[in-house]
C-alpha positions as MATLAB code, in Angstrom:
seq = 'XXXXXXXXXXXXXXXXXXXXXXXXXXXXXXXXXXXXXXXXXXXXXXXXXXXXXXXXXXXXXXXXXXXXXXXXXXXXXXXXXXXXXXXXXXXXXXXXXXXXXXXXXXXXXXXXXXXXXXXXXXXXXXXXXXXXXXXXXXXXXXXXXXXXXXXXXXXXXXXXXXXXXXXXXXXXXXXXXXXXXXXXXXXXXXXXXXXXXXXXXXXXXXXXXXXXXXXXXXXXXXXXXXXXXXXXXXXXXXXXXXXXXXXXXXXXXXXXXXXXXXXXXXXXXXXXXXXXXXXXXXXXXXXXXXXXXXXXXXXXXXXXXXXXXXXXXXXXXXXXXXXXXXXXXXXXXXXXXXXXXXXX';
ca = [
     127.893  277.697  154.593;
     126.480  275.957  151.464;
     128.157  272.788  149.917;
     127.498  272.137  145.753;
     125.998  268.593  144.919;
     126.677  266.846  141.854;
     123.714  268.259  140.709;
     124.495  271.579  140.965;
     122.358  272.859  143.415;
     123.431  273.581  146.953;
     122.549  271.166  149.508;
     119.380  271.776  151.101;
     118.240  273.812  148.344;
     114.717  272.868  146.782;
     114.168  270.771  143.755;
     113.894  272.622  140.540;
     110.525  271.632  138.514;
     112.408  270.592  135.796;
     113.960  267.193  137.809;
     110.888  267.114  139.655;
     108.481  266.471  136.349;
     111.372  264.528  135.034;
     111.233  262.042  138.506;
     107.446  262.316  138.323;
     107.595  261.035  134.354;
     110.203  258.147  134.371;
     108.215  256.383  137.847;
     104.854  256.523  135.675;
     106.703  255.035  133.284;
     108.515  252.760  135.022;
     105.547  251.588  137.490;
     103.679  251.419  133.428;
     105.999  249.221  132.090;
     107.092  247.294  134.749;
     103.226  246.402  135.529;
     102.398  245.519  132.051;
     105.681  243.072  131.972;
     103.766  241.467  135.218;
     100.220  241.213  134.095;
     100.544  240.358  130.512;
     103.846  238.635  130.525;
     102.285  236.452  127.523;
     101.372  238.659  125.254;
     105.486  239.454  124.936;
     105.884  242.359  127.480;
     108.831  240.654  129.807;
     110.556  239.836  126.460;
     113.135  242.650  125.666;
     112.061  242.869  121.763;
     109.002  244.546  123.003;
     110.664  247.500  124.746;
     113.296  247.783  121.387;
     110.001  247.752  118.984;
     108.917  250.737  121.028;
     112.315  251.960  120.170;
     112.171  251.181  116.725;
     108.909  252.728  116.357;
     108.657  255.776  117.597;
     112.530  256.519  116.990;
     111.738  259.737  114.169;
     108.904  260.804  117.191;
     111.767  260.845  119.414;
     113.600  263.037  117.269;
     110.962  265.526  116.378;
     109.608  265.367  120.199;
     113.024  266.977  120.660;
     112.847  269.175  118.681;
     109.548  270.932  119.814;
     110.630  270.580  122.689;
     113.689  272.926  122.512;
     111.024  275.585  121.050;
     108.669  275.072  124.042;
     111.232  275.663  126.306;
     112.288  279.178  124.620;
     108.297  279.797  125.024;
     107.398  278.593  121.606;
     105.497  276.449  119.695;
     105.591  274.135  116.442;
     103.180  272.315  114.796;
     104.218  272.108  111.634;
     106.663  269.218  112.205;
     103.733  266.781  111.467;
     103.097  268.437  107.791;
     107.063  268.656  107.385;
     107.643  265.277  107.723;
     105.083  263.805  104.895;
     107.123  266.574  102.555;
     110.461  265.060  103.624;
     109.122  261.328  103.122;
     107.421  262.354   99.804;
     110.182  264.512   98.609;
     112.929  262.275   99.401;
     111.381  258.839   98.018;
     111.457  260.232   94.706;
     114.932  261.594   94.997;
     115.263  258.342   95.473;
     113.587  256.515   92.860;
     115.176  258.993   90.066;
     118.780  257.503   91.792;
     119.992  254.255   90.611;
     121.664  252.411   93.745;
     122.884  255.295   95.277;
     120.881  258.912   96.579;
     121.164  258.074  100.510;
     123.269  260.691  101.508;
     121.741  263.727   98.903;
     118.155  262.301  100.145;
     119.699  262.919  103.784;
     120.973  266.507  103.010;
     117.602  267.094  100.933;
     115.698  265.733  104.395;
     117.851  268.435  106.349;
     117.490  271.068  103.400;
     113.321  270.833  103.775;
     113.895  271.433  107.837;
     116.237  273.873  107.483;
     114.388  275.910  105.406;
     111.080  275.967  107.380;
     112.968  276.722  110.500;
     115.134  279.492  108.854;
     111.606  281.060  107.409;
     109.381  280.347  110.334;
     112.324  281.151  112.924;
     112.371  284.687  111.442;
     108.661  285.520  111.101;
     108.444  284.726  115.086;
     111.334  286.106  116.277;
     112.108  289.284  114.558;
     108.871  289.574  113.051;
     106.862  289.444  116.327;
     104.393  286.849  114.807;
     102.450  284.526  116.791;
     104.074  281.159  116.374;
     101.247  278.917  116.233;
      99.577  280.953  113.232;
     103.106  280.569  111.574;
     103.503  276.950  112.348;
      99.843  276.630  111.391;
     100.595  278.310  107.828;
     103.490  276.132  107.620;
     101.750  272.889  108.841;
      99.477  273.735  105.809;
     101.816  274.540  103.259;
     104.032  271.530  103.694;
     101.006  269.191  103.366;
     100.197  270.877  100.316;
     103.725  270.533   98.874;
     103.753  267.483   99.391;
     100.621  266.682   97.604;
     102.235  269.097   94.466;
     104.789  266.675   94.101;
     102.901  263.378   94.338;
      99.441  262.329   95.270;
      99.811  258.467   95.938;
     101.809  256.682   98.096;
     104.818  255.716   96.555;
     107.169  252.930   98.370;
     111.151  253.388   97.769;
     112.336  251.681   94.542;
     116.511  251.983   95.318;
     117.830  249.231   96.220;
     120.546  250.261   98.590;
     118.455  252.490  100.755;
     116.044  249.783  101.427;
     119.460  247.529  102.101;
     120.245  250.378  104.750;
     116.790  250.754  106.170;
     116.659  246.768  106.258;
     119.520  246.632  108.501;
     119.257  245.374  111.633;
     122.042  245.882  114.824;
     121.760  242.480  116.769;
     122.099  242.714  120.431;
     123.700  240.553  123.218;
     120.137  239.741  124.564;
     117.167  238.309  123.594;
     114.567  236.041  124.330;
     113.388  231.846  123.608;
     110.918  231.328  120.824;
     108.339  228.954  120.507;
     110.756  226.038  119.301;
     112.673  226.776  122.370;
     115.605  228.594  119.836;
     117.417  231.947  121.341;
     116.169  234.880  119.394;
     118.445  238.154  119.617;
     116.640  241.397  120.357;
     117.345  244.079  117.317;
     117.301  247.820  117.203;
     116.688  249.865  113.357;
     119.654  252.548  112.401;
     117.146  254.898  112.881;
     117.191  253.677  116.919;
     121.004  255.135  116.777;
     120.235  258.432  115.316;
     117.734  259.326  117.736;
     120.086  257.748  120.367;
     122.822  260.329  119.889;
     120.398  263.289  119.011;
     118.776  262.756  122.706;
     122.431  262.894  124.021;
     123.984  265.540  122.278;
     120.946  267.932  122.737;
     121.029  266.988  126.662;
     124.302  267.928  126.898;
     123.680  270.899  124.949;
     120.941  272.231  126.948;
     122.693  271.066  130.044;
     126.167  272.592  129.602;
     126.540  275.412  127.117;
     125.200  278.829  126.643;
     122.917  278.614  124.191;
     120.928  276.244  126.560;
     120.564  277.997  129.331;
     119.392  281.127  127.329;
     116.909  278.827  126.354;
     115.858  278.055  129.665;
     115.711  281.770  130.575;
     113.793  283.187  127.235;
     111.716  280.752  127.724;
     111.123  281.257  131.995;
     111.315  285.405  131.822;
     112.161  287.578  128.313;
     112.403  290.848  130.255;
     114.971  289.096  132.721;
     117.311  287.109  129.887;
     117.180  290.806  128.679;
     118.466  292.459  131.627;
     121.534  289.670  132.121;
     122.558  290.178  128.478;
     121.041  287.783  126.464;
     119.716  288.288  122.572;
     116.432  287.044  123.317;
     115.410  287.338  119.117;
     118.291  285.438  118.518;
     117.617  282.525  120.594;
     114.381  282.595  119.797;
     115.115  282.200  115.920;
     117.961  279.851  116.552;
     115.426  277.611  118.655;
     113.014  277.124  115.617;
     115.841  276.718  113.136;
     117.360  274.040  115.394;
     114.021  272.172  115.653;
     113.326  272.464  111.498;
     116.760  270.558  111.316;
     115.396  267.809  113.659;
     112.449  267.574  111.950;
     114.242  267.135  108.714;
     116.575  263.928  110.941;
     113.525  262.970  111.783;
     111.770  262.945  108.281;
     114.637  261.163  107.247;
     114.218  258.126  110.057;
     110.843  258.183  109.933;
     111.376  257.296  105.803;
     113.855  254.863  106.869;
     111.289  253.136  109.254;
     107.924  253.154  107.110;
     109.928  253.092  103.718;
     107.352  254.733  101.459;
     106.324  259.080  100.783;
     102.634  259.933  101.258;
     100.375  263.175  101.942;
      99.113  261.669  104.806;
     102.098  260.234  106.437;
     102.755  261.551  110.156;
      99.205  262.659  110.639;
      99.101  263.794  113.680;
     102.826  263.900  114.727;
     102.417  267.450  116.017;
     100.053  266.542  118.179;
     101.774  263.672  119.576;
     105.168  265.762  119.818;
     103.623  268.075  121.992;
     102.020  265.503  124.713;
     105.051  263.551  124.413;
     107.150  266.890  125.105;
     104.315  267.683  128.135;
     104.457  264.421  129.638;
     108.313  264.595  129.363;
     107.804  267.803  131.786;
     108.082  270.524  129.160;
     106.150  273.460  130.445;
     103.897  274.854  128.167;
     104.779  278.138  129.873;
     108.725  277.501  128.821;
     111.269  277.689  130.867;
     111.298  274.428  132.082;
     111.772  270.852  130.374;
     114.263  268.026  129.829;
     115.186  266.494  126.783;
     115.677  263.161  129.092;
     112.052  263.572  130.179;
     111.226  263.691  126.400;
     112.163  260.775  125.167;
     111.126  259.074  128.324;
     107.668  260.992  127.394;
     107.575  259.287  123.508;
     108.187  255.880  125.267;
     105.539  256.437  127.307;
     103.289  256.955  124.569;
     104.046  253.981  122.737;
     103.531  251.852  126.237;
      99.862  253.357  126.642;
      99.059  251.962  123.267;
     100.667  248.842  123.586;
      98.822  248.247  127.344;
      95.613  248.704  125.757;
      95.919  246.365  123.214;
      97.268  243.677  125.476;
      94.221  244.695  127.811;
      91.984  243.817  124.662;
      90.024  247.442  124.681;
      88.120  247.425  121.465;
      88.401  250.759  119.519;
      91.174  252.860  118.320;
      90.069  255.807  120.618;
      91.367  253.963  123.728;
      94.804  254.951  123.285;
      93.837  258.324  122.989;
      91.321  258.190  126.048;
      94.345  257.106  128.305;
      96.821  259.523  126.623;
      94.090  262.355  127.260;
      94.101  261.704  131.013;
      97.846  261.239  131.209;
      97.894  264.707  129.619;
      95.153  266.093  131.877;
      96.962  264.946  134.939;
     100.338  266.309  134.032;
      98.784  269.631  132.861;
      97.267  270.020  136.050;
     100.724  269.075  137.590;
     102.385  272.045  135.874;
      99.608  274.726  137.029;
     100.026  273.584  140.416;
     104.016  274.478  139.449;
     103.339  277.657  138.166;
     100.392  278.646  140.802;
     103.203  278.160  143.315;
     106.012  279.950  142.036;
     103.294  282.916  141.725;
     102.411  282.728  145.697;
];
């Protein structure tokens, strides 16, 4: 007889890869983090503002990491989140700056419009078109960067007053840290640290606990199987880009509430860094497998690497990306040791 954990697996019953990249992600992170708090406890690390400013930084990344993710578990692939994002930023500051005091919330619903549309568009052309998605999220990728550079050129910084009010907010927190001059300084967290908060939650519990989530999990693991118990693999498929174009527009949005200015060449790079953040998370590049938990946890982990190497004094911007490349290495080879097991 088998007894049910709280887990849901039976007892005795092996790990599934997706909690065992997750465990395998949060102790790097933790042994990172905790390590860097020891070793360079005066260059800020032990103070809990440092851990919030990776929070407040990467919050949009968080977002859109979650977003790719949900396609790379259906099998997929997007990287035109990057090029989506400097449309939303440049397309919603001068929404804003034709507003006078007010435009948040049509700037919001424009952010989500942008997303919505790519996904809706680029959802289709994979799914019931057949089309490779990375030469449709390439296309895309393209196209938005060149919108974005139709509608302005030059960086252009938000002008209305009350969304720079909103994105100048700051939610004060019970703990903190002395300064200098021996006064208590209260850590903060950025709106934008809320948003991507909730989105991490809700889309847990979504892929956790509903349908639609575990059809994910199993267009993404085996296509001819999910057909065979019933499920509209298009569908899912389509619904899984459309679903990560609306995060990307969130995220365009919080990312314009962080940096507060629209440019061509904002979020260069953001694909690229949503799709190691979603790898070192544990999101198989096979699909399948993944955890939005292990995403977010991935982002931070990101955002530590840099932060270690500049407290470790490493000269050069490559360093960053030198460390991120082996973290990536490592955690690729991880996942074909994964997959060249499940094949023996």
């Amino acid at each position: 007889m088998s007894f049910i954990g709280k887990d849901g697996r039976a007892r005795g019953e092996p790990m599934s890869d997706t909690t065992f990249l997750l465990i395998i992600t949060v102790v790097i992170f933790l042994a990172m983090y905790v390590s860097a708090a020891i070793l360079f406890s005066g260059k800020g690390f032990a103070k809990p503002q440092m851990f919030f400013n990776l929070l407040n930084e990467n919050a949009a990344l968080i977002i859109i990491s979650c977003g790719l993710s949900i396609v790379m578990i259906a099998g997929g692939i997007d990287i035109s989140v990057g090029g989506m994002t400097a449309l939303i930023s440049v397309a919603c500051v001068v929404h804003l700056n034709d507003m006078e005091g007010s435009g948040f919330l049509t700037s919001l619903l424009l952010a989500l419009g942008i997303g919505l549309a790519f996904g809706l568009l680029q959802g289709y052309l994979v799914a019931y078109l057949d089309i490779q998605p990375f030469i449709v999220t390439l296309a895309g990728m393209f196209f938005a960067r060149g919108q974005a550079a139709m509608i302005e050129t030059q960086t252009r910084t938000v002008a209305n007053e009350s969304f720079s009010a909103l994105a100048q907010a700051r939610i004060r927190l019970p703990i903190g840290s002395m300064n200098n001059n021996g006064v208590f300084v209260q850590a903060y967290m950025e709106l934008g640290v809320i948003i991507a908060l909730v989105t991490v939650a809700a889309l847990f519990v979504t892929l956790r606990w509903t349908t639609f989530g575990r059809s994910l999990y199993a267009v993404g693991g085996n296509k001819q199987s999910a057909l065979m118990l019933g499920i509209n693999v298009k569908r899912t498929k389509f619904l899984s880009h459309v679903l990560c174009g609306l995060l990307t527009g969130l995220g365009g949005f919080v990312f314009l509430l962080h940096v507060r200015s629209g440019a061509v060449t904002h979020a260069a790079g953001y694909e690229m860094d949503a799709i190691a953040a979603s790898i070192i998370g544990g999101t198989m590049l096979t699909g399948g497998v993944g955890n939005i938990f292990g995403t977010f946890i991935g982002v931070l982990t990101k955002g530590a690497i840099g932060n270690i190497v500049r407290a470790m004094g490493l000269v050069g911007s490559w360093w960053p990306g030198i460390t991120l490349a082996a973290m990536l290495c490592f955690f690729l080879i991880l996942q074909s040791v994964i997959t060249s097991r499940k094949r023996a």
